[in-house]
ZAFI-547541 format. One record per atom (N, C-alpha, C): residue in three letters; x negated, y negated, z; residue number from 1; atom name; chain. Coordinates in Angstrom, 2 decimals, decimal comma, padded with zeros to 5 digits. Atoms other than C-alpha are relative to their C-alpha. Example, Ala and Ser with C-alpha at 12.3 -4.5 7.8 and 13.67 -1.06 7.14 Angstrom:
% ZAFI-547541
<"ALA"; <-000,89; 001,19; 000,00>; 1; "N"; "A">;
<"ALA"; <-012,30; 004,50; 007,80>; 1; "CA"; "A">;
<"ALA"; <-000,90; -001,20; 000,00>; 1; "C"; "A">;
<"SER"; <000,82; 001,19; -000,06>; 2; "N"; "A">;
<"SER"; <-013,67; 001,06; 007,14>; 2; "CA"; "A">;
<"SER"; <000,77; -001,09; 000,73>; 2; "C"; "A">;
***
This chain:
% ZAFI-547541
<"UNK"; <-001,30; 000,45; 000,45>; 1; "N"; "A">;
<"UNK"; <-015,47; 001,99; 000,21>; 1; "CA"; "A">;
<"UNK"; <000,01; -000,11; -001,52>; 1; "C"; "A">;
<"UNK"; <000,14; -000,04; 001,21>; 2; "N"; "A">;
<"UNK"; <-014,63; 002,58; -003,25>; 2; "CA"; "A">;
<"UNK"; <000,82; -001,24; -000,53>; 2; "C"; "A">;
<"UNK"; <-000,34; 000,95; 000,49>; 3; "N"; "A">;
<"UNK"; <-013,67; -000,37; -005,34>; 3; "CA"; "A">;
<"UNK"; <000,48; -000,32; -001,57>; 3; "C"; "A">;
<"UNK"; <-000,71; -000,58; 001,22>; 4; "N"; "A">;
<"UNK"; <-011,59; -000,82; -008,57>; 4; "CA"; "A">;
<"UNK"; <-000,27; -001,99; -000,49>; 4; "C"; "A">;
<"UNK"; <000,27; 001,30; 001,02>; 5; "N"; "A">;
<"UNK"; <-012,76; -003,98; -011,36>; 5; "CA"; "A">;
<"UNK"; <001,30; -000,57; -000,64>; 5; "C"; "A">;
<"UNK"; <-000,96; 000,55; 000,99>; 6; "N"; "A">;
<"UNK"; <-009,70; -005,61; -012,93>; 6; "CA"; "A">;
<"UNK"; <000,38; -001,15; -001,11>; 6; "C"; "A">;
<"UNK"; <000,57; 001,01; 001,35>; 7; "N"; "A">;
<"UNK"; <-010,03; -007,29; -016,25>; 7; "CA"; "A">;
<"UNK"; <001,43; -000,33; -000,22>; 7; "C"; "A">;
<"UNK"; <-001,20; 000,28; 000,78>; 8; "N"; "A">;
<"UNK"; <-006,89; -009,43; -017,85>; 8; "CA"; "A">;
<"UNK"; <-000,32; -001,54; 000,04>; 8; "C"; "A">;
<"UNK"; <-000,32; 001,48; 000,31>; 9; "N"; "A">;
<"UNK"; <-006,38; -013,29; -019,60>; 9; "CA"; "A">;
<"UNK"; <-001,74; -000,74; 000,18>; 9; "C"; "A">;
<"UNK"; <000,83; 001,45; -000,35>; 10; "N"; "A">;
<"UNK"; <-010,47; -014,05; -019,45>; 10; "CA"; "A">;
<"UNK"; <-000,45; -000,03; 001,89>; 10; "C"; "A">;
<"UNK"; <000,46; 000,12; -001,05>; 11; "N"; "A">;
<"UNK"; <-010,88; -013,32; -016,05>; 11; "CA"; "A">;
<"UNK"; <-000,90; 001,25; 000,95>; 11; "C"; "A">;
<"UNK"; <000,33; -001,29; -001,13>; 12; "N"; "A">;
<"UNK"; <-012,32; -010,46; -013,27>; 12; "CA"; "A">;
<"UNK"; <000,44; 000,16; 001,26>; 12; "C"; "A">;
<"UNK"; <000,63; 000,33; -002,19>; 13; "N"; "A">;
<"UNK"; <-011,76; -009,68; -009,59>; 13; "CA"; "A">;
<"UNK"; <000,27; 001,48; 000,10>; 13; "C"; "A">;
<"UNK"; <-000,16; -001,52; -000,65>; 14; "N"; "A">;
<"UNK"; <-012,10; -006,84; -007,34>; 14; "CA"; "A">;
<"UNK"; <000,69; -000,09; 001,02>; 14; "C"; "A">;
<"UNK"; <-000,50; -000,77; -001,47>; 15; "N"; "A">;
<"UNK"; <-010,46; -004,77; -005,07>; 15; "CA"; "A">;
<"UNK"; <-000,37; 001,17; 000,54>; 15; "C"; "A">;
<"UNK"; <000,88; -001,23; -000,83>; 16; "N"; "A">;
<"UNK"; <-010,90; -002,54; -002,29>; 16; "CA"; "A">;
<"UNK"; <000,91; 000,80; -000,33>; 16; "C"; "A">;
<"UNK"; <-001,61; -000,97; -000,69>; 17; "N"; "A">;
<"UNK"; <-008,72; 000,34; -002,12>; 17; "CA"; "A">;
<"UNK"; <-000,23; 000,47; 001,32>; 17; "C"; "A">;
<"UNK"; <-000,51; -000,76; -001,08>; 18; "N"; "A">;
<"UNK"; <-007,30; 001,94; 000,92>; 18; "CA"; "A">;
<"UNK"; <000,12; 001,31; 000,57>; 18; "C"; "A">;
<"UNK"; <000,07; -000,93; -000,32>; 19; "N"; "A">;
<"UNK"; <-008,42; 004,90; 001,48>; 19; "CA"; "A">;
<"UNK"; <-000,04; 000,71; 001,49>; 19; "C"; "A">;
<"UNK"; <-000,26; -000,56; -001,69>; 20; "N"; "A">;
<"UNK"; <-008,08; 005,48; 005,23>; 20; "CA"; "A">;
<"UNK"; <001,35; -000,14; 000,04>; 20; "C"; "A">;
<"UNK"; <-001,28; 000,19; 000,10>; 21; "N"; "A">;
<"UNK"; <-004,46; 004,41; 004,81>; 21; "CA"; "A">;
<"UNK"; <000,85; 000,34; -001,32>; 21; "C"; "A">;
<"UNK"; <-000,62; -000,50; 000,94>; 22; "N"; "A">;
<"UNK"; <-003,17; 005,74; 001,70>; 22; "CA"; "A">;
<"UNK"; <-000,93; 001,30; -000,94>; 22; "C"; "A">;
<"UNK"; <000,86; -000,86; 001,17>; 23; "N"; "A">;
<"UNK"; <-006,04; 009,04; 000,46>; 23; "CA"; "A">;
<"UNK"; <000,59; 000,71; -001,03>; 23; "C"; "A">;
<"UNK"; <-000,54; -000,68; 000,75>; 24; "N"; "A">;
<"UNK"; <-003,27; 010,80; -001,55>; 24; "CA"; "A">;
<"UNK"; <-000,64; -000,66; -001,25>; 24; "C"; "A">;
<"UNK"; <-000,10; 000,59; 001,25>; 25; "N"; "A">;
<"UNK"; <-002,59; 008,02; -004,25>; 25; "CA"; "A">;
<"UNK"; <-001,32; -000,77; -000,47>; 25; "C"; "A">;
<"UNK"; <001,33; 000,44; 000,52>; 26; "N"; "A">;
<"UNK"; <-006,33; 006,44; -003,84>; 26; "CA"; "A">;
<"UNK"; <-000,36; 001,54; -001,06>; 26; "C"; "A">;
<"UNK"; <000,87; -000,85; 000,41>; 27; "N"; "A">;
<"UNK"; <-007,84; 009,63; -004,88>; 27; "CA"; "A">;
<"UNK"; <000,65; -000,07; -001,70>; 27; "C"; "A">;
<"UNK"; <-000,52; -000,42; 001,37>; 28; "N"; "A">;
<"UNK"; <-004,89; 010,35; -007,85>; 28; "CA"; "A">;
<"UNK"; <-000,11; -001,24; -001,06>; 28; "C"; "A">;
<"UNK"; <000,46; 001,51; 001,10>; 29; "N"; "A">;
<"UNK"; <-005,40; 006,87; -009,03>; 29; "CA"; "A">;
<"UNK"; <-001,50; -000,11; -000,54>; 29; "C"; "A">;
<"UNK"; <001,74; 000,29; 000,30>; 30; "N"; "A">;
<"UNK"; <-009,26; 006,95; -008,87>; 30; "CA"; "A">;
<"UNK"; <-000,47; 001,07; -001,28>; 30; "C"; "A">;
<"UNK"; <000,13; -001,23; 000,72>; 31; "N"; "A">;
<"UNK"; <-009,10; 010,48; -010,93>; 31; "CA"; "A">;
<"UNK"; <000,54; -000,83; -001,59>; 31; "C"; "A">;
<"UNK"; <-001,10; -000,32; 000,93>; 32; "N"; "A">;
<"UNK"; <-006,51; 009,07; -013,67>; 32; "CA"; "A">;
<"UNK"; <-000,91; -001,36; -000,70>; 32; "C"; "A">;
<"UNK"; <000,94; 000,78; 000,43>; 33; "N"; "A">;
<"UNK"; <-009,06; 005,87; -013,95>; 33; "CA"; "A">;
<"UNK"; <-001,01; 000,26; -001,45>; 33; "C"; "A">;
<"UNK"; <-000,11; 001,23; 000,41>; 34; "N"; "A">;
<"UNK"; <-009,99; 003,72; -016,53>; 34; "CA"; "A">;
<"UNK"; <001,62; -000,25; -000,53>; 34; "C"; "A">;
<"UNK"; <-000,85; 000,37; 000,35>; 35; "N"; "A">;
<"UNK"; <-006,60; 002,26; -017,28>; 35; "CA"; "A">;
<"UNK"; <000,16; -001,32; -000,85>; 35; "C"; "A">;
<"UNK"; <000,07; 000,94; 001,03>; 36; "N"; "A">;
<"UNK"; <-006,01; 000,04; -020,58>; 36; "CA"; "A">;
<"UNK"; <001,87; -000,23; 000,16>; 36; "C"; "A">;
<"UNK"; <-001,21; 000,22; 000,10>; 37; "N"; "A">;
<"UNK"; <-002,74; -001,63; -020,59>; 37; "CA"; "A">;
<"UNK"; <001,13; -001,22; -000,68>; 37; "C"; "A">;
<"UNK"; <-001,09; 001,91; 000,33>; 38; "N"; "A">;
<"UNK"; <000,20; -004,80; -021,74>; 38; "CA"; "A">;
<"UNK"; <000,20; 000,22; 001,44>; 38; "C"; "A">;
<"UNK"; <-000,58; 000,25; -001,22>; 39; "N"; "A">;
<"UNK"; <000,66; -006,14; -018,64>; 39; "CA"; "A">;
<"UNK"; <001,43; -000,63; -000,26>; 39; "C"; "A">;
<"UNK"; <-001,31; 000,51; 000,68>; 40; "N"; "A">;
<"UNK"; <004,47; -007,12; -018,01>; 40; "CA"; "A">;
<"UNK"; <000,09; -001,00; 001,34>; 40; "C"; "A">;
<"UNK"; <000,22; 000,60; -000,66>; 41; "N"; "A">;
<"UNK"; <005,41; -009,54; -015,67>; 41; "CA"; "A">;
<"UNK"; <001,78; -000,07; 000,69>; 41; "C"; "A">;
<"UNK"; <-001,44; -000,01; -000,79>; 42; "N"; "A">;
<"UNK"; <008,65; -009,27; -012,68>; 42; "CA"; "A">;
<"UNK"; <-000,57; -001,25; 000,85>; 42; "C"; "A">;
<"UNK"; <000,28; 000,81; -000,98>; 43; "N"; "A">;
<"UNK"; <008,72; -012,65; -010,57>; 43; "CA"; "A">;
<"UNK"; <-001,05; -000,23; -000,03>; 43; "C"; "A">;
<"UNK"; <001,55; 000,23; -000,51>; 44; "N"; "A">;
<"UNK"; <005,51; -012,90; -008,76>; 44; "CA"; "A">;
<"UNK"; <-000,94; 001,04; -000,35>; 44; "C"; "A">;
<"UNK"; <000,79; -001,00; 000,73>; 45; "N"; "A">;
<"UNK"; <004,07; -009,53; -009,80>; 45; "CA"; "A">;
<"UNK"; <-000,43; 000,62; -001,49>; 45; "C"; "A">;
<"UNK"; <-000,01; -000,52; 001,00>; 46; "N"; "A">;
<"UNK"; <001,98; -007,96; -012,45>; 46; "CA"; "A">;
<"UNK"; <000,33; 001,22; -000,24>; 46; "C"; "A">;
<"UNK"; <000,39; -001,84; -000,29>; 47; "N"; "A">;
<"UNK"; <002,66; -004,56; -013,39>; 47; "CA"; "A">;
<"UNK"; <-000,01; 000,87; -001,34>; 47; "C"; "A">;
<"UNK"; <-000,07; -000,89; 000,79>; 48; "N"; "A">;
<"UNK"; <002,36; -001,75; -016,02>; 48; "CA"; "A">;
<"UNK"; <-000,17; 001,37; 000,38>; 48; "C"; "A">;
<"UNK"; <-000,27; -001,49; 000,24>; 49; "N"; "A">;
<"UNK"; <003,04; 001,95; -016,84>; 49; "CA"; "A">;
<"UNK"; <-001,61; 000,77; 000,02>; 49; "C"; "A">;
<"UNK"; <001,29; -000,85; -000,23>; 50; "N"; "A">;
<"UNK"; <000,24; 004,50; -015,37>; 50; "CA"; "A">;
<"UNK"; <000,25; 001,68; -000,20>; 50; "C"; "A">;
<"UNK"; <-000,07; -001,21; 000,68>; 51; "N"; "A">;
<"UNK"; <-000,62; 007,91; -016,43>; 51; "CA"; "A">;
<"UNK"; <-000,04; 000,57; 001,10>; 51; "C"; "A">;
<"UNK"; <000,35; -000,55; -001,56>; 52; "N"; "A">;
<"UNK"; <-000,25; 009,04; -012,64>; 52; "CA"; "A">;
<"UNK"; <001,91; 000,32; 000,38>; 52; "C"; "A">;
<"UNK"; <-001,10; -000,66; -000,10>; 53; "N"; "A">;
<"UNK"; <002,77; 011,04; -011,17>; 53; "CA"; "A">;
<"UNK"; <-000,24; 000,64; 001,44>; 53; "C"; "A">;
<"UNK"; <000,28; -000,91; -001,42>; 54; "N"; "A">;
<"UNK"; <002,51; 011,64; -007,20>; 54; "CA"; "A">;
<"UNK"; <001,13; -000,66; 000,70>; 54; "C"; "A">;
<"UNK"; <-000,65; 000,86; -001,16>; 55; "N"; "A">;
<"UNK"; <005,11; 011,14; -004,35>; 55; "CA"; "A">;
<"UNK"; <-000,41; -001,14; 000,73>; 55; "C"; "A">;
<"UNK"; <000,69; 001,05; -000,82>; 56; "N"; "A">;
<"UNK"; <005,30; 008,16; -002,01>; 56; "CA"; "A">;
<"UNK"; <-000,98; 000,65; 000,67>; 56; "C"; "A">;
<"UNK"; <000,77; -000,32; -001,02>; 57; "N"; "A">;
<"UNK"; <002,76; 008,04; 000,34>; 57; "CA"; "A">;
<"UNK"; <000,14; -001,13; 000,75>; 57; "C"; "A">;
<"UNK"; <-000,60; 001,01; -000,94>; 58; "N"; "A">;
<"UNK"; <003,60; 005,81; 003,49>; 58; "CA"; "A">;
<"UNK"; <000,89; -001,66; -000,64>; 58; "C"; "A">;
<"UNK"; <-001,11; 000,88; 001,20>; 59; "N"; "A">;
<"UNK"; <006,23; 003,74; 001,06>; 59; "CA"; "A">;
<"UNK"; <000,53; -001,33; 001,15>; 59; "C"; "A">;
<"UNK"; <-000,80; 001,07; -000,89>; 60; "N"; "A">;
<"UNK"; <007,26; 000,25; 002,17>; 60; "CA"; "A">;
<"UNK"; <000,62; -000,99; -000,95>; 60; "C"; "A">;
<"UNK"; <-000,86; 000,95; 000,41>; 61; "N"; "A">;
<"UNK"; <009,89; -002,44; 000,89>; 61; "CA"; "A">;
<"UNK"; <-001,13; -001,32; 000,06>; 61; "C"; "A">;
<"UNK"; <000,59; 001,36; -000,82>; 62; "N"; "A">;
<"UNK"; <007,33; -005,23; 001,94>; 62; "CA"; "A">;
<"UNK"; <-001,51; 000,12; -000,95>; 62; "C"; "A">;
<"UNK"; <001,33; 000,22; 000,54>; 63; "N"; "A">;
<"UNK"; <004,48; -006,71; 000,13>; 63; "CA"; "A">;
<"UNK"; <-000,91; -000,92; 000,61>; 63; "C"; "A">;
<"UNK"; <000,30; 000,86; 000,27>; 64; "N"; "A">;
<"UNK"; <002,17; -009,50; 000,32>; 64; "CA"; "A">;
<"UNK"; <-000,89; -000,37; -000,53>; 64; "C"; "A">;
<"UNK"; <000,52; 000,35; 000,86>; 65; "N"; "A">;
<"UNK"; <000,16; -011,55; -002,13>; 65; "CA"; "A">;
<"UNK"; <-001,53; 000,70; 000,15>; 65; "C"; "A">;
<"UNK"; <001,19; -000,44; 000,31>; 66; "N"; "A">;
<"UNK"; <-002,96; -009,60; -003,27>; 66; "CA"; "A">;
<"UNK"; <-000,03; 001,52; 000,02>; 66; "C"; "A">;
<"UNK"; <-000,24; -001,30; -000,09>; 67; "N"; "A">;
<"UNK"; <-001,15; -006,30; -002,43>; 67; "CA"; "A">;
<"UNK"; <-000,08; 000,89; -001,50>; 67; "C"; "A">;
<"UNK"; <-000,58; -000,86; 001,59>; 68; "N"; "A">;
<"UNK"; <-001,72; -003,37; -005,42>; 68; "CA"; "A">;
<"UNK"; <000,76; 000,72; 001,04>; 68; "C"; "A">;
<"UNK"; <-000,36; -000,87; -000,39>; 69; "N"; "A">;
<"UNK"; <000,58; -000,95; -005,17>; 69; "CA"; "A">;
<"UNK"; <000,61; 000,69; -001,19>; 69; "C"; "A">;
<"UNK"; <-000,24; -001,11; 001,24>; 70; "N"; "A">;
<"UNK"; <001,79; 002,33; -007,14>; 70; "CA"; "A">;
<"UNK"; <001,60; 000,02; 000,38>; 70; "C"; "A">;
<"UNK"; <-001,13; 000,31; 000,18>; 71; "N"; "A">;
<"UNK"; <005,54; 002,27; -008,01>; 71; "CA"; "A">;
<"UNK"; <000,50; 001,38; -000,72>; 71; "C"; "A">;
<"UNK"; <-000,20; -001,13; 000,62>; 72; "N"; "A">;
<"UNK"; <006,72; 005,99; -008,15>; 72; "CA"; "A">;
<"UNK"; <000,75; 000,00; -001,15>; 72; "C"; "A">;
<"UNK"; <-001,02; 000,35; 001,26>; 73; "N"; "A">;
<"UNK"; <009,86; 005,25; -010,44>; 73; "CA"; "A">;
<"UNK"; <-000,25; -000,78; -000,92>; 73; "C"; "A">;
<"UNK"; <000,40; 000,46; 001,52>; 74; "N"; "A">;
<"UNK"; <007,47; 003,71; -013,29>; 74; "CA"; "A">;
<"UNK"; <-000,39; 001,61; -000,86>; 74; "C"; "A">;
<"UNK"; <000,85; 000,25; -000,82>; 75; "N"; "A">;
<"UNK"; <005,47; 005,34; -012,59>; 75; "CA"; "A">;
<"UNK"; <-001,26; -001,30; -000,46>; 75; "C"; "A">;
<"UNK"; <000,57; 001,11; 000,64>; 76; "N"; "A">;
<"UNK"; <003,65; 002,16; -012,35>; 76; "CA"; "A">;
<"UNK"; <-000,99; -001,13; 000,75>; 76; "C"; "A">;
<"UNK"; <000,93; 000,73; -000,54>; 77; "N"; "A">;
<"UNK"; <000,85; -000,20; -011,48>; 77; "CA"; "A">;
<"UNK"; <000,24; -001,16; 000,86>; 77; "C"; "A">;
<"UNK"; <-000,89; 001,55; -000,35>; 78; "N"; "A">;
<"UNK"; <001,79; -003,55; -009,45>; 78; "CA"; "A">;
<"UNK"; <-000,75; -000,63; 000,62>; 78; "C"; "A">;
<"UNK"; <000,82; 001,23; -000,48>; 79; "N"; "A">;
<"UNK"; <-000,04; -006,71; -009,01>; 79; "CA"; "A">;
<"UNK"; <000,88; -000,65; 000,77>; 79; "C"; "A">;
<"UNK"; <-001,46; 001,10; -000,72>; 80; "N"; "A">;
<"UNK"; <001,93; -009,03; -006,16>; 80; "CA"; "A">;
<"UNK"; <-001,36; -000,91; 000,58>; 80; "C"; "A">;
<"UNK"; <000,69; 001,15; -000,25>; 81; "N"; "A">;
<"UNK"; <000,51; -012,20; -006,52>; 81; "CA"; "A">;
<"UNK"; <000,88; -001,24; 000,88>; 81; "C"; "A">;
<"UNK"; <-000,59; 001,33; -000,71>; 82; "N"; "A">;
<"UNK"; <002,92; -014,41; -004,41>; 82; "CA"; "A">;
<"UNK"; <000,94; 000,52; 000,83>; 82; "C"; "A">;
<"UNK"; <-000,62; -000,29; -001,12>; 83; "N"; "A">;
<"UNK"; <006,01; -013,87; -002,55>; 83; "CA"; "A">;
<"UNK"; <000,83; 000,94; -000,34>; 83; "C"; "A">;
<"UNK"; <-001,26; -001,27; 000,38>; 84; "N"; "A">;
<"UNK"; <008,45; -011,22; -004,55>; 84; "CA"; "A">;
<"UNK"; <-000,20; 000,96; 000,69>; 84; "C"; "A">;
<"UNK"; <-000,06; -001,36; -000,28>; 85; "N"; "A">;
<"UNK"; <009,10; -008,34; -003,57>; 85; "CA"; "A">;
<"UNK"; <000,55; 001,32; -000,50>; 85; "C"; "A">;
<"UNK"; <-000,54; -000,55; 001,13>; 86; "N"; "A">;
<"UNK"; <009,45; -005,28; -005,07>; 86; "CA"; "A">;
<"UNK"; <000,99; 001,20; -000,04>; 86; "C"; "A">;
<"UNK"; <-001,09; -000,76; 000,45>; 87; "N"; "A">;
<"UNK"; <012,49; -003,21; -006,48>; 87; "CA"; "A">;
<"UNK"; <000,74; 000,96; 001,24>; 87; "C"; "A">;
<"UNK"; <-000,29; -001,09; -001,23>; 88; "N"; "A">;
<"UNK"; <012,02; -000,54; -004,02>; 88; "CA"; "A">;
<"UNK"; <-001,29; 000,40; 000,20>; 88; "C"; "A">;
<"UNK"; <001,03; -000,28; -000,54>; 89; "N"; "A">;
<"UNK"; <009,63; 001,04; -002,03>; 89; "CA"; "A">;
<"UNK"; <-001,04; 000,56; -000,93>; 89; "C"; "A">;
<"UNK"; <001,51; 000,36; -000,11>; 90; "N"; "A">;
<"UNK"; <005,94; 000,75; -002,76>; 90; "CA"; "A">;
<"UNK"; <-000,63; 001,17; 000,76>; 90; "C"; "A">;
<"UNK"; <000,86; -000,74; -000,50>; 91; "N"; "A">;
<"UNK"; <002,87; 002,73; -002,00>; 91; "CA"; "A">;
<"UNK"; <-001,31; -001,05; -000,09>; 91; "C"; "A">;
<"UNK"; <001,16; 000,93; 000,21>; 92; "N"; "A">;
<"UNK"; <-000,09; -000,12; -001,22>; 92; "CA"; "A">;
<"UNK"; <-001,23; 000,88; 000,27>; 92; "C"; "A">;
<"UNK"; <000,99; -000,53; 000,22>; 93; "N"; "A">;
<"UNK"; <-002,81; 001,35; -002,00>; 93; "CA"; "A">;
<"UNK"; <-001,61; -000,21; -000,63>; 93; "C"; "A">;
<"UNK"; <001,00; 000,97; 000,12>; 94; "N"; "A">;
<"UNK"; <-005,39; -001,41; -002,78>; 94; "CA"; "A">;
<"UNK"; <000,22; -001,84; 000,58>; 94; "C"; "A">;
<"UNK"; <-000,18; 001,56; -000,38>; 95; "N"; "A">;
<"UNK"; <-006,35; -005,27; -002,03>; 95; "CA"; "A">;
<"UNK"; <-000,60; -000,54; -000,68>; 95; "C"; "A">;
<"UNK"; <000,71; 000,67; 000,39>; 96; "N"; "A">;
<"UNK"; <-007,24; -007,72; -003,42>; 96; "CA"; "A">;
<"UNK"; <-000,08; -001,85; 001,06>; 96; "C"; "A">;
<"UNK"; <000,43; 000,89; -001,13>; 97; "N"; "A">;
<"UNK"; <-009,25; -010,19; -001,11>; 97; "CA"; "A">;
<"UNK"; <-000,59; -001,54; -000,65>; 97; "C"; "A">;
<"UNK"; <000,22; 001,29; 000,89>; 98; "N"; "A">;
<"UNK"; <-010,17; -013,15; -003,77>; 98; "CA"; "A">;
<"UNK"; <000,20; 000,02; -001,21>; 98; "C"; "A">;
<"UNK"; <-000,53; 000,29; 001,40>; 99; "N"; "A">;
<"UNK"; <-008,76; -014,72; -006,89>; 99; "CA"; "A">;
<"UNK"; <001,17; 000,43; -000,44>; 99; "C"; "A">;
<"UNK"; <-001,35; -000,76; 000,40>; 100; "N"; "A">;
<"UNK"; <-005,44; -013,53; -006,69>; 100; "CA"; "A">;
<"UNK"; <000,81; -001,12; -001,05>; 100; "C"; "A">;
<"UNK"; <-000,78; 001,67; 000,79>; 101; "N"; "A">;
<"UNK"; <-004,20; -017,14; -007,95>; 101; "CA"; "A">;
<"UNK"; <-000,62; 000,39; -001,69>; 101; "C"; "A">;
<"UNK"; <-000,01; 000,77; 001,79>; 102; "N"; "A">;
<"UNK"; <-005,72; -016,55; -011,78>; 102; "CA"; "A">;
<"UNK"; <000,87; 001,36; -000,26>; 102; "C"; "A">;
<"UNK"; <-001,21; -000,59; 000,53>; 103; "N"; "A">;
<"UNK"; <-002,77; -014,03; -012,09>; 103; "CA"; "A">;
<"UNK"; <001,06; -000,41; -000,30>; 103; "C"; "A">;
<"UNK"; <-000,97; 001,12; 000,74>; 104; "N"; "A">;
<"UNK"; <-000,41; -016,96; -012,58>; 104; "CA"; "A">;
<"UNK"; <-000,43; 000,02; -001,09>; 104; "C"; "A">;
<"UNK"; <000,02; -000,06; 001,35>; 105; "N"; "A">;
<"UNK"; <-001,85; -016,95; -015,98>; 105; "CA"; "A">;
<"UNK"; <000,29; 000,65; -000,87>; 105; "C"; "A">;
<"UNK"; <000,04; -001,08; 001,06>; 106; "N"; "A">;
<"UNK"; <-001,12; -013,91; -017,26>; 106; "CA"; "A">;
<"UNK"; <001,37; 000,17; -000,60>; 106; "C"; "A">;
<"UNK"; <-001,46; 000,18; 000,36>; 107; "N"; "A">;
<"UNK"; <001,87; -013,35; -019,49>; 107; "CA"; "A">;
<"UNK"; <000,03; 001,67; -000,54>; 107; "C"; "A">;
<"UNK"; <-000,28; -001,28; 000,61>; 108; "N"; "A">;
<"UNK"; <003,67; -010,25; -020,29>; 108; "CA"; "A">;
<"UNK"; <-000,65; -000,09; -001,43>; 108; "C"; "A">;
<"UNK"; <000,89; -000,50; 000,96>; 109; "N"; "A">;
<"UNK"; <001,60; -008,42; -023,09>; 109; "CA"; "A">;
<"UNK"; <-001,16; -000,12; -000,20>; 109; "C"; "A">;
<"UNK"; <001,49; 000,14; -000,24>; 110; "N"; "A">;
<"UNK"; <-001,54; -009,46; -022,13>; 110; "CA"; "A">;
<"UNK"; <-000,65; 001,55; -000,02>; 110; "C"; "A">;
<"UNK"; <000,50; -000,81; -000,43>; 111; "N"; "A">;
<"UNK"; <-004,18; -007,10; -021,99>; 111; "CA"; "A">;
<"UNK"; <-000,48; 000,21; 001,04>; 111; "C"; "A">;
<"UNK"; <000,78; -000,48; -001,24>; 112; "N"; "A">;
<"UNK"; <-005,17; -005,38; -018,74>; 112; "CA"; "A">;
<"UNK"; <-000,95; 000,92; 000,39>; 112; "C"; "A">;
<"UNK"; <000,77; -001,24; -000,26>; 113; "N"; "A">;
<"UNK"; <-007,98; -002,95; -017,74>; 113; "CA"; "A">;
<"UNK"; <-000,14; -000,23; 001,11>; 113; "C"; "A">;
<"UNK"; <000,30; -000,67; -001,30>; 114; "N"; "A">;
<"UNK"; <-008,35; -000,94; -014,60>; 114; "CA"; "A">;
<"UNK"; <-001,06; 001,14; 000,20>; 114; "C"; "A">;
<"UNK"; <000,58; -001,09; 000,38>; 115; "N"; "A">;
<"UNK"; <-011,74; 000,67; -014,32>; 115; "CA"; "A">;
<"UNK"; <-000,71; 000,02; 001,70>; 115; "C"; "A">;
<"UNK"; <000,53; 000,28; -001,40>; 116; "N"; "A">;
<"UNK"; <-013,71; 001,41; -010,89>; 116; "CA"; "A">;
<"UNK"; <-001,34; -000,85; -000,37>; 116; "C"; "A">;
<"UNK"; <000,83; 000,90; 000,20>; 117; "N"; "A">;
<"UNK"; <-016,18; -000,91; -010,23>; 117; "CA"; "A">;
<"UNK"; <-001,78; 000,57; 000,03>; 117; "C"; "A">;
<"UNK"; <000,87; -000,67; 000,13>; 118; "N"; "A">;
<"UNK"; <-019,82; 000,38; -010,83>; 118; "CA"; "A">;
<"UNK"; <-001,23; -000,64; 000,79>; 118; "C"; "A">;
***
């Protein structure tokens, strides 16, 4: 299971991705990897602008907290740390299984990195 490190505000955590349930956008995400970014902040989610450009892949309206997911019409990264939900359909395509809570800290323009985990 391949796994992606996420740095922002002072902190770390990992996630798995989803590769039995989403291999399109794992793979195009894993390829387009390391990602430096300002994080911005909608509601409950983090998200920023990725250098990645693929159709949905099994797209859903529905999140919940710890969900990543890729956001064709950024195209764009998305942390959902609580209960929002987002804009329009979603492609989840990672998890995150602990520490989702120190993403309340982060404020738009923060720095973010997305690199796989080694």
């Amino acid at each position: 299971m391949k796994k992606l490190k996420i740095s922002c505000s002072g902190f770390e955590v990992e996630a798995e991705m989803l590769e039995g349930e989403t291999p399109k956008t794992c793979e195009a995400i894993g390829q387009a990897l390391p990602f430096d970014a300002e994080a911005e902040i909608w509601k409950e989610e983090v998200y920023f602008e990725i250098p990645v450009r693929i159709s949905s892949e099994a797209p859903t309206p529905k999140t919940t907290a710890g969900d990543i997911s890729y956001w064709p019409e950024g195209p764009g990264f998305c942390i959902f740390f609580g209960k929002s939900q987002p804009i329009s359909p979603i492609t989840t395509f990672a998890k995150i299984r602990s520490g989702i809570e120190k993403f309340r800290k982060v404020n738009s323009g923060d720095r973010i990195r997305v690199e796989r985990l080694k």
